[in-house]
C-alpha positions in Angstrom: 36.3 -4.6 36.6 39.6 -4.7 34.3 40.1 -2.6 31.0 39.5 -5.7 28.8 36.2 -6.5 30.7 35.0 -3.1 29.6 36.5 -3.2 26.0 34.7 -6.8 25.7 31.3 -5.3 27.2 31.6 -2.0 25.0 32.1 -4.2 21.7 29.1 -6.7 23.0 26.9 -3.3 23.6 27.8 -1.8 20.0 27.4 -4.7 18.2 23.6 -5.0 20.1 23.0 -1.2 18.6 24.0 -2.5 15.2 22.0 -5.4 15.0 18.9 -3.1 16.9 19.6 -0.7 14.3 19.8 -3.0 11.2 16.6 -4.4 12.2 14.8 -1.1 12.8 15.7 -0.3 9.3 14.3 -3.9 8.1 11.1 -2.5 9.8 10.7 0.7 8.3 11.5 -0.2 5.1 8.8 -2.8 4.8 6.1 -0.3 6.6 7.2 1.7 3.7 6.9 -0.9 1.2 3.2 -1.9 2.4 2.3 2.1 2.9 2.7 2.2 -0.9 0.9 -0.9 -1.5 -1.8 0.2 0.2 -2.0 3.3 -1.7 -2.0 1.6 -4.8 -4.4 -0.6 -3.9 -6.5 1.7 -2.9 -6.0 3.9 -6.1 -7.0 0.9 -9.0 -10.1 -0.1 -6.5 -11.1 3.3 -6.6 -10.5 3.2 -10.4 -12.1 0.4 -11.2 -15.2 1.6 -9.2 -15.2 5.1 -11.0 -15.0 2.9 -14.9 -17.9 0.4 -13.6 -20.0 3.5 -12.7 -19.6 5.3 -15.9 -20.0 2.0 -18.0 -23.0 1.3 -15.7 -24.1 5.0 -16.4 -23.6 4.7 -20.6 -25.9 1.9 -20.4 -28.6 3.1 -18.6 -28.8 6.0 -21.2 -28.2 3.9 -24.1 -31.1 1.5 -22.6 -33.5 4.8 -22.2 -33.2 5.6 -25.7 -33.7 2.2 -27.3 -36.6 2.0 -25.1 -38.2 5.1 -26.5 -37.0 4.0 -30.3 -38.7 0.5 -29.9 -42.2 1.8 -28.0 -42.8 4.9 -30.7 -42.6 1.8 -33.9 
């Protein structure tokens, strides 16, 4: 094997490890990206389920007490 064989083979090999690298960080980065979806996702459903219990709540007390107005008349 000559000197310029293993020059050329040593340049093929790094420039492999760059693109390997390159597209490991493509990969992380959008495992990040949808981690954080995810999480904020998560956060306005559980949100939104906390409001629609508390509005749900409200009513049913409101509802009680016009109940009980309207039978004592």
């Amino acid at each position: 094997m000559s000197r310029v064989s293993v020059i050329v083979e040593t340049a093929e090999l790094e420039s492999k490890v760059h693109g390997l690298e390159t597209a490991l960080a493509v990969q992380e980065a959008n495992l990040a990206g949808a981690q954080a979806s995810m999480s904020s996702t998560f956060a306005a459903t559980h949100t939104g389920t906390w409001s629609v219990m508390v509005a749900g709540s409200v009513a049913l007390v409101v509802g009680i007490f016009l109940g009980v107005a309207i039978t004592k008349h």
